[in-house]
C-alpha positions, 0 to 999 in steps of 0.5 A: 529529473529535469532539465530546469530544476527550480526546487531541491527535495531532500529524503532520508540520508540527506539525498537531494533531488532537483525537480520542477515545482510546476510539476509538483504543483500539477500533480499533488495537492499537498506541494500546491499548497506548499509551493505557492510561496515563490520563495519556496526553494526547498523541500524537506521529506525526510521520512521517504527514501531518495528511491522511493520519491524517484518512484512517485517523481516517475509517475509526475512527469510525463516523459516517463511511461510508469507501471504500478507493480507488486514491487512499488504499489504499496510505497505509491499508495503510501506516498499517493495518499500522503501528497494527495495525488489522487490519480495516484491513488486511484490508480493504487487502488485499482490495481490492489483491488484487482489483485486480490480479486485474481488471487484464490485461497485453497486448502494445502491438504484435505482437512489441514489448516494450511492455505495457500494463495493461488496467484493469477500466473499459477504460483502458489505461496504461503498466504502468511507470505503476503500478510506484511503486505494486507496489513499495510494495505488495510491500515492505509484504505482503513485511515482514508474511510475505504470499505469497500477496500478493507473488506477485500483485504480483511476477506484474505486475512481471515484466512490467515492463522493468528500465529501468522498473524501476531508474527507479521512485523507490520501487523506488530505495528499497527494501532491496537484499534486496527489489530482488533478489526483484524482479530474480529475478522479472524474470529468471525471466520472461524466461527463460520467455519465451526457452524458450517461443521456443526 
C-alpha cells in the first residue's frame, strides 16, 4: 500500500499487509498507542480479514479516493470503532443514518403482516432481507451509548415479525440484554398496533 512500508500487519489466514506506521499513527487512536514504541515492527489483527483491513487501509491513505457503501459500511463502522478512527465512524454513522431515513416500510397487501422496504431507487425487499444487517448496526451504536442511532434502527426492526427475527443468524448472536431491547420494541409495536384498532 506503500512505497516505504515500515510496519507488517498480519489478518486472518496468516495474510501479511506492509503499511507506513505514520499513517497508522495519524488516523486511529488505537495504532497511535500501539506504535509508539519505535521498535514496534509488527502488528497482529487476526480476528479481520486480509480484504476487510485493505477496505479500512483505503480510507487511511490519502492517495485513495474511497466511498462507504451498502457493501463495506458495516465492516467500516466495526472496524472504525474498534481502532477509534473517528472520521471513520462518523462518516459510518452518517451515511446508515441517512440510509434508514431514505428507506419506507409499506404494507404488501391490505391487511397482511407482510412488509416491505421501499429502497431510495424504488426496489422493494423483504424487511427480514436486511435484519442481519440492523441487528449488527444496533448492537455496534448500542456498545458506543448512541441513541439517537439505536432509535432509528430499532424503528425499522419493529416492523420485523418475531420469526424474521429469531431466524436472523446475527440477531442469534447477540448478548440476551440486546435481544430483549429489540424484543421490547417488537412488543411495543405491536401493542400500538392493537389499540390503534381497538
Amino acid at each position: 500500500m506503500h512505497p516505504n512500508p515500515n510496519v507488517r500487519v498480519r489478518c486472518m489466514a496468516n495474510k501479511q499487509l506492509y503499511v507506513d506506521k505514520s499513517v497508522l499513527a495519524i488516523g486511529s487512536k488505537v495504532f497511535h498507542k500501539y506504535i509508539q514504541d519505535e521498535t514496534i515492527n509488527s502488528i497482529e489483527i487476526i480476528d479481520v480479514s486480509p480484504n476487510e483491513m485493505i477496505e479500512l487501509l483505503r480510507f487511511l491513505y490519502p492517495q485513495f479516493h474511497c466511498t462507504i457503501n451498502n457493501q463495506n459500511v458495516t465492516i467500516l463502522l466495526i472496524l472504525a470503532y474498534r481502532f477509534e478512527i473517528d472520521f471513520l465512524s462518523s462518516a459510518c454513522r452518517t451515511f446508515i443514518l441517512f440510509y434508514l431515513s431514505k428507506i419506507e416500510i409499506i404494507n404488501m397487501y391490505k391487511n397482511s403482516n407482510k412488509k416491505l422496504i421501499k429502497q431510495e431507487d424504488g426496489t422493494c425487499l423483504s424487511i427480514s432481507s436486511i435484519i442481519d444487517i440492523l441487528c449488527i448496526w444496533f448492537r455496534e451504536f448500542l456498545y458506543i451509548n448512541d441513541t439517537i442511532c439505536c432509535e432509528a434502527i430499532l424503528n425499522k426492526i419493529s416492523y420485523c415479525n418475531i420469526s424474521s427475527i429469531i431466524q436472523s443468524n446475527d440477531f442469534k448472536n447477540l448478548e440476551d440484554n440486546i435481544k430483549w431491547r429489540i424484543f421490547q420494541v417488537r412488543a411495543k409495536y405491536l401493542e400500538n398496533q392493537y389499540l390503534s384498532i381497538v
